[in-house]
C-alpha positions as CSV (number, residue, x, y, z in Angstrom):
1,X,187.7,-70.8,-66.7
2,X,185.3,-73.2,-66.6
3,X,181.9,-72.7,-64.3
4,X,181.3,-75.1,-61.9
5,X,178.6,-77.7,-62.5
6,X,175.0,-76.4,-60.8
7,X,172.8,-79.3,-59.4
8,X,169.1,-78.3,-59.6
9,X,166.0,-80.6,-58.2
10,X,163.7,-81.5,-60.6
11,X,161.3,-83.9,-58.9
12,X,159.8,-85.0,-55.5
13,X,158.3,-88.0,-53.6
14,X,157.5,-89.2,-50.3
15,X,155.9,-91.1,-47.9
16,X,154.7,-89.6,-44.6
17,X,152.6,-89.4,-41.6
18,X,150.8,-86.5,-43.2
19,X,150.0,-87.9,-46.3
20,X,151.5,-91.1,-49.1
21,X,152.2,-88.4,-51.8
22,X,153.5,-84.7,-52.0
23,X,150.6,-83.1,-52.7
24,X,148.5,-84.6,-49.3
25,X,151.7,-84.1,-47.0
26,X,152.6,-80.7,-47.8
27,X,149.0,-79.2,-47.8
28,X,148.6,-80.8,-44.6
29,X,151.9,-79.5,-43.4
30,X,151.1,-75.8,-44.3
31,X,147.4,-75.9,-43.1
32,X,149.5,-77.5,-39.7
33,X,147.4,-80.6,-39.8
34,X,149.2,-83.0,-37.4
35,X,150.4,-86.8,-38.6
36,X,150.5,-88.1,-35.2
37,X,148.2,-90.6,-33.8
38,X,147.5,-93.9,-31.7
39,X,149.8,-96.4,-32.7
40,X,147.9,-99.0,-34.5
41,X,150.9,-101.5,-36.1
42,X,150.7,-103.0,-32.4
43,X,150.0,-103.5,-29.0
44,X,151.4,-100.6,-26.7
45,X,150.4,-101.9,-23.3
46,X,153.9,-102.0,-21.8
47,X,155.3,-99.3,-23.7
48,X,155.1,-95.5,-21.9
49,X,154.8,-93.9,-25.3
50,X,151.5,-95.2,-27.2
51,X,151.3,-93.2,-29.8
52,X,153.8,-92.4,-33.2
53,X,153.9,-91.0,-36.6
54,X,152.5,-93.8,-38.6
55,X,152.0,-94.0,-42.3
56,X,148.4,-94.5,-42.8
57,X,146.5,-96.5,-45.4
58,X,149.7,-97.7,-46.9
59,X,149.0,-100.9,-48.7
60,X,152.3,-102.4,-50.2
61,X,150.4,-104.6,-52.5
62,X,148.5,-101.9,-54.4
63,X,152.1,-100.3,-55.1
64,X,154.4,-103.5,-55.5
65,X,151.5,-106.5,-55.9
66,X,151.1,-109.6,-53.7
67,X,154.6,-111.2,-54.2
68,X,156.8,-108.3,-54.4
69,X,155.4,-106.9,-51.1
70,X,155.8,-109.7,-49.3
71,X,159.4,-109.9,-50.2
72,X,160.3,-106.1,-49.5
73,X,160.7,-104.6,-45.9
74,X,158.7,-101.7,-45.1
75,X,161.2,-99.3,-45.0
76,X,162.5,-100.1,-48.5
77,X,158.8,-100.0,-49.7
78,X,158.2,-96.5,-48.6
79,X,161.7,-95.8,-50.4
80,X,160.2,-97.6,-53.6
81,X,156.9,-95.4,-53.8
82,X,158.4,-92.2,-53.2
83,X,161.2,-92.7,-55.7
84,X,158.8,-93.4,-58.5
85,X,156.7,-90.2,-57.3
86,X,159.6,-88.3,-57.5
87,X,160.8,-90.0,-61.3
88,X,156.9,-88.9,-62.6
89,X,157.2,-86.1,-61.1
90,X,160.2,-85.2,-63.0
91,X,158.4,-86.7,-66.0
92,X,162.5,-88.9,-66.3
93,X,162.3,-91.2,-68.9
94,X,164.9,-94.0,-67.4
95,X,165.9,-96.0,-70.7
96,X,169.4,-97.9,-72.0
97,X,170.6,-94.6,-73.2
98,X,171.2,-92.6,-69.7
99,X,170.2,-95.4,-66.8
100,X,174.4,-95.3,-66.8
101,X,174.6,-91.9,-65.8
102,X,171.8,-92.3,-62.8
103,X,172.9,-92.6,-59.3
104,X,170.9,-94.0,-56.3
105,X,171.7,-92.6,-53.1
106,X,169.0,-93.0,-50.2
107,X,170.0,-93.8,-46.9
108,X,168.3,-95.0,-43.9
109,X,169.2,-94.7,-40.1
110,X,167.5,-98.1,-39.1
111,X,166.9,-100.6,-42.0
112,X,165.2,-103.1,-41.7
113,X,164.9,-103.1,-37.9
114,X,161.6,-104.6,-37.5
115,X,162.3,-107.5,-39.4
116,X,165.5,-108.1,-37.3
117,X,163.2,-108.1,-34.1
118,X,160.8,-110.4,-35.6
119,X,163.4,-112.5,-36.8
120,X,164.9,-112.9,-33.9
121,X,162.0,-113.8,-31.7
122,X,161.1,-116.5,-34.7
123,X,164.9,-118.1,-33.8
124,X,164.6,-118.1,-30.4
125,X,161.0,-119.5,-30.2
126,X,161.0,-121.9,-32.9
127,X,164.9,-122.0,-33.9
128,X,167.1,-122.0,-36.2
129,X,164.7,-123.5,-39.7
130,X,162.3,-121.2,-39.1
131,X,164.1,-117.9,-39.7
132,X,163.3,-116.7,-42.9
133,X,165.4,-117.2,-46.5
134,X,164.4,-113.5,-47.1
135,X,165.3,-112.0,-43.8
136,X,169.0,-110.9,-44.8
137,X,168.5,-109.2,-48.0
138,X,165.6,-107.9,-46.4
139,X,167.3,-106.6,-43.3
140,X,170.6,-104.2,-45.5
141,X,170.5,-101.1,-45.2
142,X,171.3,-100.5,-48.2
143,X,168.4,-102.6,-49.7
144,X,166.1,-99.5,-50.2
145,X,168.2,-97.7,-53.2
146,X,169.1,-100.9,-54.7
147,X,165.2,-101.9,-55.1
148,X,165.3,-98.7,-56.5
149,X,167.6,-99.0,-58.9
150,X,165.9,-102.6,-59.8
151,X,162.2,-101.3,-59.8
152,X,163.4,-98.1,-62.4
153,X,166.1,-100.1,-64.0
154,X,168.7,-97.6,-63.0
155,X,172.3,-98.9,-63.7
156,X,174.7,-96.2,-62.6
157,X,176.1,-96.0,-58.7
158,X,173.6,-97.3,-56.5
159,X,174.4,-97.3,-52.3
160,X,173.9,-96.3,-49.3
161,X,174.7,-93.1,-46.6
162,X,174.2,-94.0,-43.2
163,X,174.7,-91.1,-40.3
164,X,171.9,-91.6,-38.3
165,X,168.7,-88.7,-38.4
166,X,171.2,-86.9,-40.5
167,X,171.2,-89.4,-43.1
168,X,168.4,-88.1,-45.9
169,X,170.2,-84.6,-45.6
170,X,173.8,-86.3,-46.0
171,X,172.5,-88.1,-49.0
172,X,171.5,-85.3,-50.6
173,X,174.2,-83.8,-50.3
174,X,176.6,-86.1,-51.4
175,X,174.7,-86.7,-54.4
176,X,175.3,-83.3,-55.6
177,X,179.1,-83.5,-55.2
178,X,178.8,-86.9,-57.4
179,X,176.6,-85.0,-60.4
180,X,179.2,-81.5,-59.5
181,X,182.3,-84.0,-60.1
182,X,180.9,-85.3,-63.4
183,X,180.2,-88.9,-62.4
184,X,176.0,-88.7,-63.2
185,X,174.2,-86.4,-64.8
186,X,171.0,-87.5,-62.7
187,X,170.6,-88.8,-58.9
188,X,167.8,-89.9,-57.2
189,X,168.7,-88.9,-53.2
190,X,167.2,-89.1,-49.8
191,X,166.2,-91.4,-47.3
192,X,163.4,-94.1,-46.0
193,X,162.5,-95.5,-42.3
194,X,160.2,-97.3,-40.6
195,X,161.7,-97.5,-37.0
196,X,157.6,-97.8,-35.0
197,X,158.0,-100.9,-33.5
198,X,157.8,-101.6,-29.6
199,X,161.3,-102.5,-29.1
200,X,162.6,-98.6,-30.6
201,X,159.9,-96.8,-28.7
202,X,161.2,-98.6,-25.3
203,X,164.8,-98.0,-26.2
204,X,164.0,-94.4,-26.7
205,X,162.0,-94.1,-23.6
206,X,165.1,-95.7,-22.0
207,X,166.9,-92.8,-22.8
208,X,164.3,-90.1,-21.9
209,X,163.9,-88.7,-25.3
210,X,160.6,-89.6,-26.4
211,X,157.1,-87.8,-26.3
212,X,155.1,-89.4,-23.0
213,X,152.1,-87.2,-23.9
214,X,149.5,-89.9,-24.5
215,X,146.4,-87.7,-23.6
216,X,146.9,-86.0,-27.1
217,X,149.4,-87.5,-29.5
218,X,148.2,-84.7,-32.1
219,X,150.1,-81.9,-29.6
220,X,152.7,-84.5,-28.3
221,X,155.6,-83.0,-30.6
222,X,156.3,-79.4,-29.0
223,X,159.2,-77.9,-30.7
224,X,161.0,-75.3,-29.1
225,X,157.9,-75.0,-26.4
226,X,159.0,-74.4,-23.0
227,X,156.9,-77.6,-21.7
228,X,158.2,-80.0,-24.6
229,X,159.1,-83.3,-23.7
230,X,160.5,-85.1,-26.0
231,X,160.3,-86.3,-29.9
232,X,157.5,-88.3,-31.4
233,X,159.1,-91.4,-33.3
234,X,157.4,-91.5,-37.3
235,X,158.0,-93.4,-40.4
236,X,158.0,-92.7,-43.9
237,X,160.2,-92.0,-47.0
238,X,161.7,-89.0,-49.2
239,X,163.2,-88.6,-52.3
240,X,164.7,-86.5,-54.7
241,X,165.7,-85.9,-58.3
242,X,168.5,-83.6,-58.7
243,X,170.2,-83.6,-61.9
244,X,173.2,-81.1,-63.6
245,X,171.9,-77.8,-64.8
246,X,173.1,-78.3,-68.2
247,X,171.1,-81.7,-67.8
248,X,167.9,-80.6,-66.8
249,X,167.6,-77.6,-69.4
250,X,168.4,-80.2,-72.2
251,X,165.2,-82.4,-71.6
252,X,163.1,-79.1,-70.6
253,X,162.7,-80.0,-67.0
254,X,160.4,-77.9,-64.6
255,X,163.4,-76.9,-61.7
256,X,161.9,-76.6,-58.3
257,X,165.5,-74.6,-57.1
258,X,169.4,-75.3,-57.1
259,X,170.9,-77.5,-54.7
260,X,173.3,-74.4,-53.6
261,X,174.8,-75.3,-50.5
262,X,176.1,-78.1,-48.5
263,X,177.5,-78.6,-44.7
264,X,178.6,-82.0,-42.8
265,X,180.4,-82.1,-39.3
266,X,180.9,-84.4,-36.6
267,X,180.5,-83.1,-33.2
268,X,183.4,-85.7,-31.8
269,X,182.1,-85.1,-28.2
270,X,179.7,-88.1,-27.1
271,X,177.8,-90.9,-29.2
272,X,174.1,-89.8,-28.0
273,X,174.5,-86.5,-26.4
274,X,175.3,-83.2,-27.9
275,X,177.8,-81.0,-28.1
276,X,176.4,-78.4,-25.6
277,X,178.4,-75.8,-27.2
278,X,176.4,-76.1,-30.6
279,X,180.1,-76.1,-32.6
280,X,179.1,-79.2,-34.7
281,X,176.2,-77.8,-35.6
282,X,177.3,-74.7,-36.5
283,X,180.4,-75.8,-38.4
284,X,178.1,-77.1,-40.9
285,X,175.7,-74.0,-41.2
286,X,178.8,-72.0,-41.8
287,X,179.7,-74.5,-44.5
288,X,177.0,-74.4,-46.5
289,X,176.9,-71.6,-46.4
290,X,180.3,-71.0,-48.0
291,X,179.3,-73.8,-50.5
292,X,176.3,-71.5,-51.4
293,X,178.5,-68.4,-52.1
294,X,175.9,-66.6,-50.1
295,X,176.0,-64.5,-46.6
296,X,174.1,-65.4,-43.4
297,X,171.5,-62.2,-44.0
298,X,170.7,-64.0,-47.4
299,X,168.7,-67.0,-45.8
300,X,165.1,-66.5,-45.8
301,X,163.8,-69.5,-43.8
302,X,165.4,-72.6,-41.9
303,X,163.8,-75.5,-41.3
304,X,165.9,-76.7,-37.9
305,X,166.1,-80.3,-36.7
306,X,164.0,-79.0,-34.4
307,X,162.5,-82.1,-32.8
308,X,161.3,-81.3,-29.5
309,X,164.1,-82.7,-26.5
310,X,164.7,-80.2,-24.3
311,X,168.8,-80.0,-25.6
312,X,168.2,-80.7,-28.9
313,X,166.3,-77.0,-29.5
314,X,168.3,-75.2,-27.0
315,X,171.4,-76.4,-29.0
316,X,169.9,-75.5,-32.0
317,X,168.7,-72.5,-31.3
318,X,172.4,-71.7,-30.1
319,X,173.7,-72.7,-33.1
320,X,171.8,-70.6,-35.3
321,X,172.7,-67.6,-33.3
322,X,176.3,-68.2,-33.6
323,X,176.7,-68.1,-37.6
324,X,173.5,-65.5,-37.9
325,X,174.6,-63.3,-35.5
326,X,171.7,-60.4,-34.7
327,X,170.0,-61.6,-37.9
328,X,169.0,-64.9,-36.5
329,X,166.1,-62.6,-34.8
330,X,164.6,-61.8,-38.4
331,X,164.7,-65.4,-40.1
332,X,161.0,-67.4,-39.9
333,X,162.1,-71.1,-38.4
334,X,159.6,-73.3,-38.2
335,X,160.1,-77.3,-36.8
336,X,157.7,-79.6,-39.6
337,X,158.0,-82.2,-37.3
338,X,155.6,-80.8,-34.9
339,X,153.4,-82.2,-37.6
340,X,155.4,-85.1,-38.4
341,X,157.2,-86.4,-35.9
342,X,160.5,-87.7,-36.1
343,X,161.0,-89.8,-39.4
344,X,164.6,-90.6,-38.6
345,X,166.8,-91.4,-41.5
346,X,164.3,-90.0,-43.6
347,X,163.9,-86.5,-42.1
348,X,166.3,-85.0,-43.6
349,X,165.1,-85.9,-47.5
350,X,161.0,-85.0,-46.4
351,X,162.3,-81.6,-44.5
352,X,163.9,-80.5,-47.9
353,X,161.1,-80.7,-50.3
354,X,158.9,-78.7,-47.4
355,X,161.8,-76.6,-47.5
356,X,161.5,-76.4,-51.6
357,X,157.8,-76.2,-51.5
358,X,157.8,-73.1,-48.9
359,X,160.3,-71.3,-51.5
360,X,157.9,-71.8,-54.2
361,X,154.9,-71.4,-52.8
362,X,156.0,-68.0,-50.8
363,X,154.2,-69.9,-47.5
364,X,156.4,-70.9,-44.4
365,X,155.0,-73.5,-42.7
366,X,154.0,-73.5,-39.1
367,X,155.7,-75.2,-36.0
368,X,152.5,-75.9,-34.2
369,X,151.9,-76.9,-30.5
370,X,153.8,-73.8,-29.5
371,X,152.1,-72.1,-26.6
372,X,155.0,-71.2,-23.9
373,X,158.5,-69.3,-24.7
374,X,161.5,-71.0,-23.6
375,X,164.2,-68.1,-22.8
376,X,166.8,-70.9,-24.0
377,X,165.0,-70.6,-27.8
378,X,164.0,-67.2,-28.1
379,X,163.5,-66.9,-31.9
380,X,160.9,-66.9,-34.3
381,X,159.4,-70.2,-34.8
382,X,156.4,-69.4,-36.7
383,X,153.8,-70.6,-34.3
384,X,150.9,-72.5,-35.1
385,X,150.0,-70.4,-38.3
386,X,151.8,-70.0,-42.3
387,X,153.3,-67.4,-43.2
388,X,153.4,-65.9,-46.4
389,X,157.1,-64.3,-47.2
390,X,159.1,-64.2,-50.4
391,X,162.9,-65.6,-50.1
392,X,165.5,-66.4,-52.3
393,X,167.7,-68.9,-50.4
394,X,166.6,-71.4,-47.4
395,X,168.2,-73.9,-45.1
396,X,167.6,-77.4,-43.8
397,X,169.3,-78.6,-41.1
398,X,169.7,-82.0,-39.3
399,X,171.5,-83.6,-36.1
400,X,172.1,-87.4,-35.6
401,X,173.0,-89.7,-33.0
402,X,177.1,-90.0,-32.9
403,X,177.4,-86.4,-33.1
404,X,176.1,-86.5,-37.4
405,X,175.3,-82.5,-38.5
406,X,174.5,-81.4,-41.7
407,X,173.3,-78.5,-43.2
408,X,171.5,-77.8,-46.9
409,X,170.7,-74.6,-48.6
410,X,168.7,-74.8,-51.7
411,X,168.1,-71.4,-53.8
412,X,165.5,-70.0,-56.1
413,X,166.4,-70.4,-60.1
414,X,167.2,-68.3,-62.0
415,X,168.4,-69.3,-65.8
């Protein structure tokens, strides 16, 4: 009987609030330096929330030249730099012979949202001639992995997952299934946002789900804290190489872990609120899970949603209970976007190479600004200080608006 195919990660990029490459954001993540700041991109006076996960001293034109980063939206530019991190990083050589068998699959929640706002304000001020030729293939959501695919001259399947916050883990995932079902040997995967712009921050204060805690923006994002109040809204961009086993060993590619497991539900309860119960959630725990041939007492770490609402954590916490049973008590969890923030469609694909990095580096990052136990989230959330701890096998998990869960495992390798 044949074995089934085994999808492995060989390289990682990104973009963040915490740093512009891996290196920078993840020793700022497990030193629990915080990304958050004073929004800077522009003027907050009317806005309740003032501050925001920005990527700082990002200039397009160093990466893309004058020209090009005009022409490319910011969302698809983050997507652009982290991809070709995560290609050198996997020291790929993209050529005529396998740029075939690459796909491209990053996502994004929001696209090119900012240049819809803009655009719109330009048609209804100065009409209709002054809109601009570039705003629609700027605007897709889809224009971020096909950029991609142009910049790195990659020719195979190149599109777009969209599920909301869950949408870098979907991607991901759904990547692997393509390279497990034999239609790549290679995929670059994740997701790229850039949703800081006033009109988002006021939607989402609308709502009552975003951070108000201007006195310090650096201890605004409280995850699983008893006083949290809300998510901090953040930018940025990650991506990953993942590539068949049998692929990666050919070329002699350094493998970060096996893609091992992977979980997608719909809650099917309401559009923006959760399902109280935590069954979405949970459904795709348990399916990973299964995916990863592994028990519930094998996980060594999870790095939640965890983005600091008041249900969002509760639920979570809930959730993780319900498929760990009494061993959810012993299992580190620690919430990286207490450092930074809330990067949307992206979140998912940055919270996986943390996730990756902590495995190999035996450290567990902290969930920072935690001061007060909540009784509703009453496990251990690593607070405010790494921990070292050896483990074999880790989750990532991730929750989107319209009821979007989905759950990844990734594993140590061994040959």
């Amino acid at each position: 009987m044949t074995q089934p195919t085994r999808v492995v990660i060989t390289g990682l990029g990104l973009v963040s609030p915490n740093g512009n490459n891996v290196q920078t954001a993840w020793d700022n993540i497990k030193n629990g330096r915080s990304g958050i700041a004073p929004i800077t991109l522009f003027d907050t006076t009317n806005l309740e929330t003032k501050f925001g996960g920005e990527v700082k001293n990002f200039d397009a034109k160093e990466h893309l030249g004058p020209k090009e980063a005009r022409r490319v939206e910011r969302f698809s530019q983050f997507a652009i730099v982290a991809a070709r991190e995560a290609v050198q990083d996997a020291q790929l050589v993209i050529n005529d012979e396998n740029s075939e068998r690459i796909a491209v699959l990053i996502g994004s929640a929001g696209g090119a949202a900012t240049s819809v706002s803009e655009q719109t304000k330009l048609y209804e001020s100065k009409g209709a001639r002054r809109v601009s030729p570039l705003f629609l293939p700027m605007m897709l959501v889809d224009t971020a992995g096909a950029l991609v695919a142009i910049d790195l001259g990659i020719r195979g399947p190149t599109f777009a997952i969209v599920s909301a916050c869950a949408t870098g883990t979907n991607s991901i995932g759904e990547a692997a299934e393509y390279i497990k079902r034999g239609d790549a040997d290679i995929a670059l995967a994740g997701g790229a946002d850039a949703p800081v712009f006033g009109v988002a921050i006021a939607g989402f204060n609308i709502m009552g789900v975003l951070s108000r805690f201007n006195q310090d923006p650096a201890r605004a994002a409280r995850p699983f804290d008893l006083h949290r109040d809300g998510f901090v809204l953040s930018e940025g961009a990650g991506v990953l190489v993942l590539e068949s086993e049998e692929h990666a060993l050919k070329r002699g590619a350094r493998i970060y872990g096996i893609l091992s497991g992977y979980g997608t539900s719909a809650d099917a309860v309401h559009f923006a609120a959760m399902d109280t119960e935590a069954g979405g959630i949970a459904r795709s725990m348990k399916w990973a899970l299964r995916k990863a041939g592994i028990e519930p007492k094998d996980i060594g770490y999870i790095n939640p949603h965890g983005t600091g609402t008041k249900l969002n954590d509760a639920t979570e916490t809930t959730a993780i209970k319900m498929i760990f049973g009494e061993d959810a008590y012993n299992i580190p969890i620690s919430s990286t976007k207490s450092m930074t923030g809330h990067m949307m469609g992206a979140s998912g694909a940055v919270e996986a190479i943390f996730t990756l990095l902590a495995m190999n580096e035996e450290i567990i990052p902290p969930t920072i600004n935690y001061s007060t136990p909540d009784p509703h989230c009453d496990l251990d959330y690593v607070p405010n200080t790494a921990r070292q701890k050896h483990f074999d096998h880790a989750m990532s998990n991730s929750i989107g608006l319209g009821g979007h869960n989905a759950a990844l495992i990734v594993s140590r390798y061994h040959n």
